[in-house]
N, C-alpha and C positions, 0 to 999 in steps of 0.2 A: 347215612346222611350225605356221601359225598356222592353219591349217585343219583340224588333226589335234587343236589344242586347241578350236576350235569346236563341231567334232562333239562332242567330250568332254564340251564348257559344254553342248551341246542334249538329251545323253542324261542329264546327273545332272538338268538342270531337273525333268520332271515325278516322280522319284522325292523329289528334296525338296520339289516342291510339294503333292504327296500324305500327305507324313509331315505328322499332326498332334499338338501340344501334348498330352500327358493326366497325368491325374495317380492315385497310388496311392491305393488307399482298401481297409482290410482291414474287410470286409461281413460281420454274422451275419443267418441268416434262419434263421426258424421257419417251420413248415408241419402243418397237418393232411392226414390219408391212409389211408382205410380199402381193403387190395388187396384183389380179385379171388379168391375162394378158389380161382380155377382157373390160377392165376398165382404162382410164384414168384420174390417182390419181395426186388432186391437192395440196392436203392439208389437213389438218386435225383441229378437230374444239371441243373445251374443253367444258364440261357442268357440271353446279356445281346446283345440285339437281333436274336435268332435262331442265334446263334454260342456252343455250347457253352464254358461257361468252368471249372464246378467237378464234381466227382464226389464223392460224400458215400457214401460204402460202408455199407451194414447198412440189415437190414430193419425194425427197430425205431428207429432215427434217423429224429428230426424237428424237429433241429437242426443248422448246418452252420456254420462260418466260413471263409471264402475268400477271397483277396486280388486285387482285380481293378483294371485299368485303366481309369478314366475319363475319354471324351475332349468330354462335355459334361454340362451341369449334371443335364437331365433323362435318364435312362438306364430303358427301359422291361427287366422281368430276368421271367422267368418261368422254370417247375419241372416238369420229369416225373417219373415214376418208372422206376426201369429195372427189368427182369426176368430171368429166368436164362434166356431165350430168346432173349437182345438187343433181344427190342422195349422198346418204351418207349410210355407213356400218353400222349394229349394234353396237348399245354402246358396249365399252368394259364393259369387271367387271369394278364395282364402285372400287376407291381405295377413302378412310377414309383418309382426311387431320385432325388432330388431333392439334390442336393451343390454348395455355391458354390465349389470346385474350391481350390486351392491357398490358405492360410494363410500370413500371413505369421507368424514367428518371434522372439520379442524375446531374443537371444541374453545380453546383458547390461546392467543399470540401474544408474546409478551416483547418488547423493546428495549434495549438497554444503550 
């Protein structure tokens, strides 16, 4: 038995050493975009460290808000556009979301 709970302690190790801290943060981003007259633009689609996280539908959007996990202060996010061909444009420049991560809360003050 105690060698069957070993193995157990050595396989959850690196899955909880891997999971890290983040915290929520609901993002709006703007953006300029003039498409391609040979290209039918559907939408445009956020990616926050190369990892796709938002899809913003409509060809005339150039506005978006989306709710993302943040798992450090500096978070580099950039933007393509999508087409009705499935391609998608070059990333833009990264723009650097900058967030000092969790707030504390003052639930209630009391006066005497």
């Amino acid at each position: 038995m105690k060698k069957l709970l070993i193995t157990l302690l050595l396989c959850l190790m690196p899955v909880a050493a891997m999971a890290a801290p983040g915290w929520e943060r609901n993002i709006t981003a703007e953006w300029g975009y003039d498409a391609p007259a040979d290209l039918v633009l559907t939408g445009f689609r956020m990616y926050q460290e190369g990892v796709a996280v938002c899809d913003f539908t409509g060809p005339d959007l150039r506005t978006g808000t989306c709710n993302i996990l943040l798992l450090k202060r500096s978070t580099p996010f950039t933007l393509t556009a999508v087409f009705a061909s499935g391609e998608e444009s070059p990333h833009s420049d990264a723009y650097v979301l900058l967030d000092w991560g969790p707030k504390p809360r003052i639930i209630r003050l009391e006066s005497r």
